[in-house]
Chimera marker file (.cmm) of the C-alpha trace (Angstrom):
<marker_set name="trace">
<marker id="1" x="56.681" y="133.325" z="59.113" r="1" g="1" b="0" radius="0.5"/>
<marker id="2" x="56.648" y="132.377" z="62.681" r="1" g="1" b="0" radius="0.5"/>
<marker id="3" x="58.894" y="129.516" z="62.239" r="1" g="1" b="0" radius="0.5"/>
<marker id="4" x="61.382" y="131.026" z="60.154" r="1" g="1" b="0" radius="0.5"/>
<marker id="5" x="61.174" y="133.834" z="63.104" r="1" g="1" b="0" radius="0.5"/>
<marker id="6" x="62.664" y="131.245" z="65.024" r="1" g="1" b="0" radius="0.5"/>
<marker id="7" x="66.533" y="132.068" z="63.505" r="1" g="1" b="0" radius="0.5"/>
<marker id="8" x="66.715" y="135.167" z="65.691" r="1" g="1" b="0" radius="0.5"/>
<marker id="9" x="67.113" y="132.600" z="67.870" r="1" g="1" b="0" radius="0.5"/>
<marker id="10" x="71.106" y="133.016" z="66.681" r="1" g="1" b="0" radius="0.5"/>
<marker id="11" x="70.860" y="136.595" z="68.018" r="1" g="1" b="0" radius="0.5"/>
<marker id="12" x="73.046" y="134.782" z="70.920" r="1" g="1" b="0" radius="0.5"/>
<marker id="13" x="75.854" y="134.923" z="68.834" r="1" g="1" b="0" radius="0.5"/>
<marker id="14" x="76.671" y="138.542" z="68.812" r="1" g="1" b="0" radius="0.5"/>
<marker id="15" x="77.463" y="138.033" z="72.419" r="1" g="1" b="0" radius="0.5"/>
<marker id="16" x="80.618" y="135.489" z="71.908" r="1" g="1" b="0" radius="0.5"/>
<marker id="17" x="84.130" y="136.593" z="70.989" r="1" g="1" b="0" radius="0.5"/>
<marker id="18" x="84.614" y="135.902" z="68.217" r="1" g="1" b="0" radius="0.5"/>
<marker id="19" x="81.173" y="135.789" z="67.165" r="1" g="1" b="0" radius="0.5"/>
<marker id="20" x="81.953" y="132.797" z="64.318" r="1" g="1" b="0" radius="0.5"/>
<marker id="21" x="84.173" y="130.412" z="64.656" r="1" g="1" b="0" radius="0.5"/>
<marker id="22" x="83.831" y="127.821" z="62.209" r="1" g="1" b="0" radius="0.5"/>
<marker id="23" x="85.214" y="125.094" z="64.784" r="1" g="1" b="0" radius="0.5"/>
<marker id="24" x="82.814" y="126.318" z="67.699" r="1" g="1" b="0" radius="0.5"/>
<marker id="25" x="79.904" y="124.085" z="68.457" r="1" g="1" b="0" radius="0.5"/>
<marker id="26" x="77.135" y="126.559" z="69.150" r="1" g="1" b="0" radius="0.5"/>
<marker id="27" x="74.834" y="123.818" z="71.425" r="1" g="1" b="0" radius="0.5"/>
<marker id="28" x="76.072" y="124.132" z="74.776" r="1" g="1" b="0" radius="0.5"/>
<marker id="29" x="78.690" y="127.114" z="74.076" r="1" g="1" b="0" radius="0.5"/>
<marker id="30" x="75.916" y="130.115" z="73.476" r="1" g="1" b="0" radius="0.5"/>
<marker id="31" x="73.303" y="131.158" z="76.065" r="1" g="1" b="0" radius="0.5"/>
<marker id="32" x="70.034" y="130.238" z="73.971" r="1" g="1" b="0" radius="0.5"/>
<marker id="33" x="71.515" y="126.858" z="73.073" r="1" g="1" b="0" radius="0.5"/>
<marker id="34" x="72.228" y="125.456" z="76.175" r="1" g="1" b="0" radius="0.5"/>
<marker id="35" x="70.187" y="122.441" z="78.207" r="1" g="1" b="0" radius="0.5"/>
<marker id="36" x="67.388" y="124.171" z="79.562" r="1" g="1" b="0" radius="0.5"/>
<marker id="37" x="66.625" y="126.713" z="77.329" r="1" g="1" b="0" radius="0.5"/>
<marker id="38" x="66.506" y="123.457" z="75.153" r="1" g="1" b="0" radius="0.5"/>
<marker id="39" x="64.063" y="122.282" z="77.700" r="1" g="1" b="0" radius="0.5"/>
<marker id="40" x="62.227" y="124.822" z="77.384" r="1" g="1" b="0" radius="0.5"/>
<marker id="41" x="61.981" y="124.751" z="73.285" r="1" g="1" b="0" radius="0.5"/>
<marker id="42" x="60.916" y="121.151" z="73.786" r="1" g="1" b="0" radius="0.5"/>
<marker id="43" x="58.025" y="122.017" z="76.421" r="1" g="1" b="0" radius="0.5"/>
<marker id="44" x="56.720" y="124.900" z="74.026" r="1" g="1" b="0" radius="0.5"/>
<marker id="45" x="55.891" y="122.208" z="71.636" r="1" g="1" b="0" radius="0.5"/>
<marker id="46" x="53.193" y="120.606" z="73.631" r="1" g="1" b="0" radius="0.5"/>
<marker id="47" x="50.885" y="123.559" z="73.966" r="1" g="1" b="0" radius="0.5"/>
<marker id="48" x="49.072" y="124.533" z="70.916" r="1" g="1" b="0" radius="0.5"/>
<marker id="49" x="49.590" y="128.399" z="71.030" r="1" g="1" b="0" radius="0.5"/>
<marker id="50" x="53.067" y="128.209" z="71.160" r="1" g="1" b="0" radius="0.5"/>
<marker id="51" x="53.456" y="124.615" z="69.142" r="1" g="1" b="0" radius="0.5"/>
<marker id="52" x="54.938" y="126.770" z="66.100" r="1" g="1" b="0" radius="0.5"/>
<marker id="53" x="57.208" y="128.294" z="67.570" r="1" g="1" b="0" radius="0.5"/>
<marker id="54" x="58.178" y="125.280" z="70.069" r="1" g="1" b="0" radius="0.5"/>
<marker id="55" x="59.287" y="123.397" z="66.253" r="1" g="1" b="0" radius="0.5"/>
<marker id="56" x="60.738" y="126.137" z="64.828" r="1" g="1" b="0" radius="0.5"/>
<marker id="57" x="63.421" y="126.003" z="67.686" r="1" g="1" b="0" radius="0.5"/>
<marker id="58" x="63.581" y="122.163" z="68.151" r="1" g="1" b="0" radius="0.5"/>
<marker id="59" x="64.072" y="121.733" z="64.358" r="1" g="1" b="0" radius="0.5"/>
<marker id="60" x="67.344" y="125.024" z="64.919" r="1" g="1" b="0" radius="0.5"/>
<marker id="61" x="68.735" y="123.059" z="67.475" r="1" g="1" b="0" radius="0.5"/>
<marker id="62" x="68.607" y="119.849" z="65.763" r="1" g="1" b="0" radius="0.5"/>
<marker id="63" x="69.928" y="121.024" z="62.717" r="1" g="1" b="0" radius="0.5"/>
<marker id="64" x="72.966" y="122.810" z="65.418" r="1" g="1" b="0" radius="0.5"/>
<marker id="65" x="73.708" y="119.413" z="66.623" r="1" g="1" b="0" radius="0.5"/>
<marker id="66" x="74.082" y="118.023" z="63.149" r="1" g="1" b="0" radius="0.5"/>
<marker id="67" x="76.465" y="120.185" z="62.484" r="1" g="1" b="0" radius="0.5"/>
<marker id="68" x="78.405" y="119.939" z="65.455" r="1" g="1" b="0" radius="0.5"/>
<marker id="69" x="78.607" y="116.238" z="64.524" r="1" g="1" b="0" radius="0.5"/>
<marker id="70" x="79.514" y="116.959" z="60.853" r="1" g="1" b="0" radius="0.5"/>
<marker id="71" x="82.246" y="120.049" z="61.915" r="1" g="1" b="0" radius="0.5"/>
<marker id="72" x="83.820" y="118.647" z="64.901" r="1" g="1" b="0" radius="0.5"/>
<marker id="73" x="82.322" y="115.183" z="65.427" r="1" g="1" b="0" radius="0.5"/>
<marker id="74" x="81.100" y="116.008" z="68.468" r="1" g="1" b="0" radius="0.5"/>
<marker id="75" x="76.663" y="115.616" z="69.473" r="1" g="1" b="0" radius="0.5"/>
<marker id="76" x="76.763" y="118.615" z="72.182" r="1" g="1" b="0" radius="0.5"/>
<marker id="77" x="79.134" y="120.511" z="74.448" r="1" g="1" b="0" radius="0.5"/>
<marker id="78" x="78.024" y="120.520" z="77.679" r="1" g="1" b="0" radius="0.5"/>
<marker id="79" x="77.880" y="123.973" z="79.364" r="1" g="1" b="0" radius="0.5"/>
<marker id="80" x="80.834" y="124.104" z="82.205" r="1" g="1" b="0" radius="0.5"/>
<link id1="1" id2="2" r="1" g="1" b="0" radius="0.2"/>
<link id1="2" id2="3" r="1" g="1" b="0" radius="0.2"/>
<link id1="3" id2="4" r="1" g="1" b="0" radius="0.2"/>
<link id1="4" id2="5" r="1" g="1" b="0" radius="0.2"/>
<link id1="5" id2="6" r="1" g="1" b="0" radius="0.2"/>
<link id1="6" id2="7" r="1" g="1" b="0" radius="0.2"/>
<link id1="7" id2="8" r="1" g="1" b="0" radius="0.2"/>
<link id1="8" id2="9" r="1" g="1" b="0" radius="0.2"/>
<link id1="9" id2="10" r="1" g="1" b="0" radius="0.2"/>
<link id1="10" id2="11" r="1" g="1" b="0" radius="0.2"/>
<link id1="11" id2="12" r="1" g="1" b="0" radius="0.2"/>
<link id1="12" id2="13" r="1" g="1" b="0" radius="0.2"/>
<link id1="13" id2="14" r="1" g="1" b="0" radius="0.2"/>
<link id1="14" id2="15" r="1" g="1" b="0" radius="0.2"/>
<link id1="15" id2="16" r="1" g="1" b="0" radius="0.2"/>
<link id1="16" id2="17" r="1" g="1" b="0" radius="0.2"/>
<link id1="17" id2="18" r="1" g="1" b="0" radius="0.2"/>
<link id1="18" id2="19" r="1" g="1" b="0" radius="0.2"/>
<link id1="19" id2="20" r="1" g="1" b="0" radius="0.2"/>
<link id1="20" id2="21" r="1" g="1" b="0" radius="0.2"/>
<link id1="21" id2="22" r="1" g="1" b="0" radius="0.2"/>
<link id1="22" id2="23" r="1" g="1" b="0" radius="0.2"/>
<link id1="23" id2="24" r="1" g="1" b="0" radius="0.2"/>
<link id1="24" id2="25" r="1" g="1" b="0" radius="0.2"/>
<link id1="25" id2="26" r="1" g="1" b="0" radius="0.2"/>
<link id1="26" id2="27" r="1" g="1" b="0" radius="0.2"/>
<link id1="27" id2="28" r="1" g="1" b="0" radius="0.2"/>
<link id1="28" id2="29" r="1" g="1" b="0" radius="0.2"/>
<link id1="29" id2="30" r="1" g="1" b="0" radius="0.2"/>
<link id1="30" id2="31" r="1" g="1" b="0" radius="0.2"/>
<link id1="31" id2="32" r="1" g="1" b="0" radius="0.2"/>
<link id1="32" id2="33" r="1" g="1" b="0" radius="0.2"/>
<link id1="33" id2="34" r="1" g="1" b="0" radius="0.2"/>
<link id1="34" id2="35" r="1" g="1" b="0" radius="0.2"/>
<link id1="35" id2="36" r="1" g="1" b="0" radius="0.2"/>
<link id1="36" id2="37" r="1" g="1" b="0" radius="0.2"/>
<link id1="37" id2="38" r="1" g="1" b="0" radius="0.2"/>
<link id1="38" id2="39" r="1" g="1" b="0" radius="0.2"/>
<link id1="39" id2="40" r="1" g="1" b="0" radius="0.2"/>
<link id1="40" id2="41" r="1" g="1" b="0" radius="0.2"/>
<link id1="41" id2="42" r="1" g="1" b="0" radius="0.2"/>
<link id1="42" id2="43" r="1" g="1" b="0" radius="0.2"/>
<link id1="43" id2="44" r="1" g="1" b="0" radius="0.2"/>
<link id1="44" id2="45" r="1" g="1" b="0" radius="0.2"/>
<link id1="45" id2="46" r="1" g="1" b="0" radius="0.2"/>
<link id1="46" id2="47" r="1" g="1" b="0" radius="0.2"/>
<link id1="47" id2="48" r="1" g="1" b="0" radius="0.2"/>
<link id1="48" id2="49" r="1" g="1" b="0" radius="0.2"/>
<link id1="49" id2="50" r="1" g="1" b="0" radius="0.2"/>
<link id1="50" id2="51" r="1" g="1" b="0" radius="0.2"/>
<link id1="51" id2="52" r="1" g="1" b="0" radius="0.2"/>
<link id1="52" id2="53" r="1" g="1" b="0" radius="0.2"/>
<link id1="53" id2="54" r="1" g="1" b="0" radius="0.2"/>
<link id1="54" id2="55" r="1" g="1" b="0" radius="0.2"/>
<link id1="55" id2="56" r="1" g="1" b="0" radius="0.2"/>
<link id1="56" id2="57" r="1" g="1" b="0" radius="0.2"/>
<link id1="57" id2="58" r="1" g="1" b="0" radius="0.2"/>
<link id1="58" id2="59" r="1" g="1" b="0" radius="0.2"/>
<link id1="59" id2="60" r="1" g="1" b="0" radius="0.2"/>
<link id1="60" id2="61" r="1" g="1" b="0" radius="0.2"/>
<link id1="61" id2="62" r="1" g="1" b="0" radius="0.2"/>
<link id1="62" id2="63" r="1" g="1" b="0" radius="0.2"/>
<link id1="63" id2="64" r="1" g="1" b="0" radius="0.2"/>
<link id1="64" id2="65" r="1" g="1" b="0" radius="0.2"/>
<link id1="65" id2="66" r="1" g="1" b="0" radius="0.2"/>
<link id1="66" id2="67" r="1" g="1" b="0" radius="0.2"/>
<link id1="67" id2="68" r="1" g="1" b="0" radius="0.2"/>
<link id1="68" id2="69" r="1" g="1" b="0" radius="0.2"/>
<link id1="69" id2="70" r="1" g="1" b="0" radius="0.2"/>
<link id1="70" id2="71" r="1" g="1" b="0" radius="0.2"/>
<link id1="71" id2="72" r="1" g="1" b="0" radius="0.2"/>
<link id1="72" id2="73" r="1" g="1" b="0" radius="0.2"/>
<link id1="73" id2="74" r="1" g="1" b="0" radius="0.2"/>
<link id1="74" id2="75" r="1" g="1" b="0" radius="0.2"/>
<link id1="75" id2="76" r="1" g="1" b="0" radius="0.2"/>
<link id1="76" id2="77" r="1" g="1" b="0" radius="0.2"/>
<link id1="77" id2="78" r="1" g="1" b="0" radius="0.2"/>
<link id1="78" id2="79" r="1" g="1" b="0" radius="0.2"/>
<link id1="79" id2="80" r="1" g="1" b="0" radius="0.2"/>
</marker_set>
């Protein structure tokens, strides 16, 4: 349950226009998947009360990258 609380994670969405667009790489474009929230995921993985949740959000962003690289061949869009 915890991890699969991670997906409200995409909550970020609802604040782009439009909020899908099939040829948007969310890494790097939305507020919750840029570089240091990122960071942050990574660091909540190395404490043990917060390790759950720390993977749940790693494993969201990896799977975000993947398919930036499958959608647009692209690994991340850095944040400008």
């Amino acid at each position: 349950m915890i991890m699969a609380a991670t997906l409200l994670i995409d909550l970020d969405h609802l604040l782009a226009n439009p909020i899908y667009d099939p040829q948007r790489c969310s890494v790097g474009f939305h507020p919750l998947h840029g570089l240091l929230p990122i960071l942050l995921y990574i660091a909540l993985c190395f404490h043990r009360k917060t390790r759950l949740v720390g993977l749940g959000l790693v494993i969201h962003i990896g799977l975000d990258v993947i398919d930036c690289q499958v959608t647009n061949g692209i690994w991340f869009i850095p944040a400008s």
